[in-house]
N, C-alpha and C positions, 0 to 999 in steps of 0.2 A: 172575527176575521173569517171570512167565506174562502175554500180552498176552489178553486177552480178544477174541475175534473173533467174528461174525457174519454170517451171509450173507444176503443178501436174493437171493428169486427171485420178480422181477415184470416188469410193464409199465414200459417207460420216459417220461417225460414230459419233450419239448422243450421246454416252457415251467419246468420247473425245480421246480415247485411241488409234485407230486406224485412216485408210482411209486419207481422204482429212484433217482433223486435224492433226493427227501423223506428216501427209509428209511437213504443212505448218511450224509445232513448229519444224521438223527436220533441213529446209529451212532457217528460225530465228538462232534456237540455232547454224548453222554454215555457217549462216553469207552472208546468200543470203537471195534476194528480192523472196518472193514468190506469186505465182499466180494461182487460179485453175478455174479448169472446172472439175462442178461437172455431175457426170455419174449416179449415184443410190443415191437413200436415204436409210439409213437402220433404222430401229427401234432395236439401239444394247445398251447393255452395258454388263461388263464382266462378264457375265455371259450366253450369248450365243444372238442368233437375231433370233428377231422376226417376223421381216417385212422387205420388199425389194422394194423399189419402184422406177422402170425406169424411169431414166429422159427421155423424147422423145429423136429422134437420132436428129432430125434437131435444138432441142433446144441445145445438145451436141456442132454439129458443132457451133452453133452463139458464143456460151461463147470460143470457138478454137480462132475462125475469131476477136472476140471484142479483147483477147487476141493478138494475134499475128500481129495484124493490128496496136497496140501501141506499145509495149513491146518488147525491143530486150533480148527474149529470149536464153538463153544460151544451156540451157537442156531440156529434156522433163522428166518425171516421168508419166509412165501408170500403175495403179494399177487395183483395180478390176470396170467391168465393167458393168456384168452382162448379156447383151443379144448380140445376134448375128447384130443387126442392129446399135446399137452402135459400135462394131468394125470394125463395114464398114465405118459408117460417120467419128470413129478417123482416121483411116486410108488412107480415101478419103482427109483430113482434112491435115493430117502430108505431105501425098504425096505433095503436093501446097506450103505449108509452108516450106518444108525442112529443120524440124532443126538439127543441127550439132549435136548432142546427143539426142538418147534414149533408156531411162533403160524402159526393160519391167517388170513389176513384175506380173508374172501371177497368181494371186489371184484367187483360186478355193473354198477354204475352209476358214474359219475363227478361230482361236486362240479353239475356244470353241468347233469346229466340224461342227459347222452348214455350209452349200453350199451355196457356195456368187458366181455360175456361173452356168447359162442353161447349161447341156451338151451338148444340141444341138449349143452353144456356143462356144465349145472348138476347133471344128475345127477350126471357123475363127480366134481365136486367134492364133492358130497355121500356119493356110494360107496368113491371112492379115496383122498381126501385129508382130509376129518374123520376116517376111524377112525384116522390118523398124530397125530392134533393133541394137542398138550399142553394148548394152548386156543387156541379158535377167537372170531373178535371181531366177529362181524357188528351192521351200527344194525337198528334197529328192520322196515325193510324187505327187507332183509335178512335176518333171523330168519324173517320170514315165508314169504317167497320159498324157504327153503331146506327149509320145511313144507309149503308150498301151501298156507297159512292166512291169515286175516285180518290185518294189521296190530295187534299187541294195544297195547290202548290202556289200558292198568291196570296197577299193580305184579301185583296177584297173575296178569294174563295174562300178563306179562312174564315172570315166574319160568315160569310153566306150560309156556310155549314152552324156554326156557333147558333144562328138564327134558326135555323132547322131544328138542331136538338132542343133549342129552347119549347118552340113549339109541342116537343112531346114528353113537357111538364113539370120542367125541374127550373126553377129560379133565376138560376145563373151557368153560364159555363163560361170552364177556361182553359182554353184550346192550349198547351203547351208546345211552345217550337222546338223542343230541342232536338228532335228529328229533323230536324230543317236545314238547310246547307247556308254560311257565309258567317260571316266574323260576329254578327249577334246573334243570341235565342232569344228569341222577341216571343211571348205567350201572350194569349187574346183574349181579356175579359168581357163576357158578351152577355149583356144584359138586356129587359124590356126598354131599358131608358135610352141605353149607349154602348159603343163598343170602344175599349181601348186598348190601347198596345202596352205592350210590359218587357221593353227589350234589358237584356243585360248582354252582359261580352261571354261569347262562346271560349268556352274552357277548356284547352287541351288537354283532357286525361283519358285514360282506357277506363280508371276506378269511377264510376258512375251506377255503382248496383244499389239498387234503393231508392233511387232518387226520385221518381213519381211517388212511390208512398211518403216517404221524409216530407215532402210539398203538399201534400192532401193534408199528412199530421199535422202538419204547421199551420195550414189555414185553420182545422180544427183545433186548433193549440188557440190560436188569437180570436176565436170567436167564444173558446168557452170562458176567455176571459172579459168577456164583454164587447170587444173591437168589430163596428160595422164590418161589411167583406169586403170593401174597397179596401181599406187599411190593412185588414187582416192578410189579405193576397199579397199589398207589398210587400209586409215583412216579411211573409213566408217565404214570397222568391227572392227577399235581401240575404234573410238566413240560410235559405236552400243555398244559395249560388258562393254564399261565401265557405257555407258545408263543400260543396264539388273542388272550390279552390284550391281548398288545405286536405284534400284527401289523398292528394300522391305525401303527407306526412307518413303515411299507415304504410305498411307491407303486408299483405293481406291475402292469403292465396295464391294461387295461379293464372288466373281471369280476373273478369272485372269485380275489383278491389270495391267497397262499401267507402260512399263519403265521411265526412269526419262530425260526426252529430255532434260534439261535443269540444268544436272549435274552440268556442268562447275560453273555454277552461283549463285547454291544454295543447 
């Protein structure tokens, strides 16, 4: 019996709700072995962050190599990173390693507004680490940010943009609506082949902290288990969306509360 594993490589969050926590209870709650390498430390809780502090780039790559040297990883999960010299060692790290899946999640901003990435940053995530991605999962501001373009505010802008970042070498992207305004959050998977929509019902809560990393984990959850990324995306955003439902269960803070990773269970 082969375990299914995944590694997540991101920010950590002391408050539990997001980062290297979110993506490891994502990992658990659907049923893969999980593994990280941690990139920043933050001083967060839901209610916004305080502090950011870079893991060095060479201590990055050892926790890659301690990683990858044991573990037959299935997937990757890159979430936020922080500096430009960390996306060079992930990068330099993944090229050697070669693993057969990676979701990117390009984390620029945090749930609360605060900036979880140097600008002077953004390039390399955009030069070094989208042409690695199997698919890459940025929301709405995000997509933009990663063009230098407007906010698109339309299915057919949304696709357009999806097409753009394709072109600058990552696989797949999946443009996430929940930035979006009206009764669904429709997300756009934008592929060489085709673009599709992926609406589900918008969800009234304020507790939403985590929720692009939980969605990135989950794709990377269902692909280290084998599942093409069409299928894997469903579930993800079946699971994500039923995680955001049952999260006004928790009381959690001050601010926005962390979804309920571990619906199924309890």
């Amino acid at each position: 019996m082969t375990t299914p594993v995944a590694l997540t490589i991101a920010g950590s969050d002391s408050s539990g709700g997001a980062g290297i926590q979110a993506d490891l209870k994502t990992f658990a709650a659907l049923g893969v072995y999980g593994a990280s390498a941690i990139a920043a430390l933050t001083a967060q809780n839901t209610r916004g962050v305080t502090g950011i502090h870079a893991v060095p780039a060479d201590f990055v790559t050892a926790q890659i190599d301690a990683v990858f040297s044991d573990l037959d990883v299935g997937a990757v999960k890159i979430g936020m990173v922080a500096q430009a010299a960390s996306i060079d060692a992930i990068a330099a790290a993944l090229s050697r390693w070669k693993p057969q899946h990676i979701v990117l999640d390009p984390v620029m901003v945090a749930t609360s507004g605060d900036r979880l990435l140097a600008s002077e940053a953004v390039d390399a995530l955009r030069t070094r680490l989208m042409p690695l991605a199997s698919v890459i999962t940025p929301n709405l501001p995000e997509a933009a940010a990663l063009l230098g373009e407007p906010i698109a505010a339309s299915e057919a802008a949304i696709e357009a943009q999806g097409r753009r970042l394709l072109a600058l070498g990552c696989r797949a992207v999946l443009i996430k609506g929940g930035h979006g305004e009206g009764t669904e959050s429709t997300d756009y998977l934008v592929t060489s082949a085709h673009s599709l929509a992926l609406p589900a019902p918008r969800i009234a809560t304020k507790n939403t902290h985590g929720t692009g990393c939980s969605l990135s984990s989950a794709i990377a959850a269902e692909l280290a288990k084998g599942a093409e990324l069409e299928p894997a995306v469903r579930t993800a955003k079946a699971w994500i969306s039923a995680a955001i439902a049952s999260a006004d269960r928790f009381s959690v803070g001050h601010g926005h509360g962390p979804v309920h990773h571990f619906h199924k269970f309890y």
